[in-house]
C-alpha positions in Angstrom: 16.3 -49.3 28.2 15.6 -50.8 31.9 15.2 -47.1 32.8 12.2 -47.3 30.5 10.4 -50.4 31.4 11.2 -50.8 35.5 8.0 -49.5 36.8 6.0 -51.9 34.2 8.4 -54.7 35.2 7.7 -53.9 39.4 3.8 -54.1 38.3 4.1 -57.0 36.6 6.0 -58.9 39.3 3.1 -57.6 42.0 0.7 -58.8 39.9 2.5 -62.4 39.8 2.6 -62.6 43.7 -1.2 -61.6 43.4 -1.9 -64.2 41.4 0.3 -66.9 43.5 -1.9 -65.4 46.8 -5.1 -66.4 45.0 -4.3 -69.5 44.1 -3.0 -70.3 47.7 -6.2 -69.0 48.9 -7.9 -71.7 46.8 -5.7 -74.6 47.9 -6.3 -73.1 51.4 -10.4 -73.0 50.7 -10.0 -76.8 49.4 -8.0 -78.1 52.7 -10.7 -76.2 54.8 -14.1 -77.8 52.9 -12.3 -81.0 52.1 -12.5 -80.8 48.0 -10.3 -82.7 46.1 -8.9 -81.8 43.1 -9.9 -82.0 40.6 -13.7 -81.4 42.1 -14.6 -77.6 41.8 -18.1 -77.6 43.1 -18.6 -77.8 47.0 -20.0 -75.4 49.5 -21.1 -71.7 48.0 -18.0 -70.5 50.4 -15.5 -72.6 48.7 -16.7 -71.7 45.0 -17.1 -68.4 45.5 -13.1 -69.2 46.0 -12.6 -70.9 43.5 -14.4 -68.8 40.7 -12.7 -65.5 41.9 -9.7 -66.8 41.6 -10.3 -68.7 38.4 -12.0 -65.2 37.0 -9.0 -63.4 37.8 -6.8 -65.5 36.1 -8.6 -65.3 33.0 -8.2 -61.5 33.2 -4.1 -61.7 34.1 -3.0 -62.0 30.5 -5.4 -59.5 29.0 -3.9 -57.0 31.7 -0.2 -58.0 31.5 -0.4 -57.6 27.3 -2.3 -53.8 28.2 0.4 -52.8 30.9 2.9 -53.1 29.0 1.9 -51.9 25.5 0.3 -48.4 27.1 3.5 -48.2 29.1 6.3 -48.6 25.8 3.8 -46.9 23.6 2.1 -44.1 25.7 3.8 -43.5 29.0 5.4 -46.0 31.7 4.4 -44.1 35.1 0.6 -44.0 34.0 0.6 -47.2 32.9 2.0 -48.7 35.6 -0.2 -45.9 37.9 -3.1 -47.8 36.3 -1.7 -50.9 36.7 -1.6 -50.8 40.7 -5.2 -50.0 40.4 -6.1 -52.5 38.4 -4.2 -55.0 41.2 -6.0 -53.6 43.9 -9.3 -53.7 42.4 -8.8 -57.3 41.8 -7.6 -57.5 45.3 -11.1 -56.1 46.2 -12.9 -58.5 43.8 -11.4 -61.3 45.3 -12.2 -60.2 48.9 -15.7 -59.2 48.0 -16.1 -62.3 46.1 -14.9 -64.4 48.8 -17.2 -62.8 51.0 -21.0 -62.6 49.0 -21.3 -62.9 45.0 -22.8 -59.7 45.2 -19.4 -58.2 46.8 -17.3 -58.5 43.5 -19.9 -56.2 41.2 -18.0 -52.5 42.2 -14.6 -54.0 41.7 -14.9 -55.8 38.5 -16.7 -52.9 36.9 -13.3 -50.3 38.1 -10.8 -52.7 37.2 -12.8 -53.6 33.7 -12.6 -49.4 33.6 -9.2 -49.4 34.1 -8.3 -52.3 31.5 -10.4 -50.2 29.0 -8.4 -46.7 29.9 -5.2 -49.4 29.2 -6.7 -50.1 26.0 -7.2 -46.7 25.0 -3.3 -45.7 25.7 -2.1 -48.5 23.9 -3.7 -47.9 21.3 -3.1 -43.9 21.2 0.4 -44.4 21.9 0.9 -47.3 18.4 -1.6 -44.9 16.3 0.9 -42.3 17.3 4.2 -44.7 16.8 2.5 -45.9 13.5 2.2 -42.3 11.8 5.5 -40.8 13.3 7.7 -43.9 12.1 5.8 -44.9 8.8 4.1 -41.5 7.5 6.5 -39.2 9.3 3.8 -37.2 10.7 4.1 -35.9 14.1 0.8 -35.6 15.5 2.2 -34.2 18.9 4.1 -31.7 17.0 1.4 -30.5 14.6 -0.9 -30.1 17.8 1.1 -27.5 19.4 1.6 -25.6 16.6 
């Protein structure tokens, strides 16, 4: 079984440290402008911060419940594939965020591609699971006949 779920479990625990950089960037940005919690207005520097980092967050489930379906259901080395670039196109959002507003616009439209590719596996891979284990129909088999 672990032979089947590492690589989504190594993505997984890279997107956890990603997420624990982010918020450390944020307590670093509120030390730096001097905002309290639990203020989250201040200068444009600190909420740019701020909302990348909240914005990404709200994304982490969504991604984490995608990884790991497309990976049992479709294939673990794509999923996980797409997985590192979804991480690194968050990375980038972050960076570009942190930088200007308009910065973040290429990345969030990549990773939201990737999370929609993620959707499309997972949902492939239980259609396929659904028919083979409830209908008995093979769709894989009846394809390359």
């Amino acid at each position: 079984m672990l032979d089947q779920i590492h690589l989504l479990a190594a993505v997984t625990v890279l997107g956890v440290l990603e997420q624990a950089y982010f918020f450390l960037q944020v307590i670093h940005a509120r030390r730096a402008f001097g905002i309290s919690p639990p203020k989250i207005s201040g200068p444009p520097e600190f909420e740019r911060i701020f909302r990348a980092q909240v914005n990404s967050s709200e994304y982490f489930p969504v991604f984490l419940a995608l990884l790991w379906q497309a990976g049992l259901f479709f294939h673990q080395g794509l999923a996980a594939a797409l997985g590192l670039l979804y991480l690194c196109s968050r990375y980038c959002y972050f960076t570009g965020y942190k930088a200007s507003s308009s910065e973040r616009l290429a990345p969030i439209y990549f990773s939201t591609g990737v999370l929609w590719v993620l959707v499309a596996m997972a949902a492939l891979g239980l259609l396929h699971f659904f028919l083979t284990h409830y209908m008995g129909l093979n769709v894989l088999q009846l394809l390359t006949v």
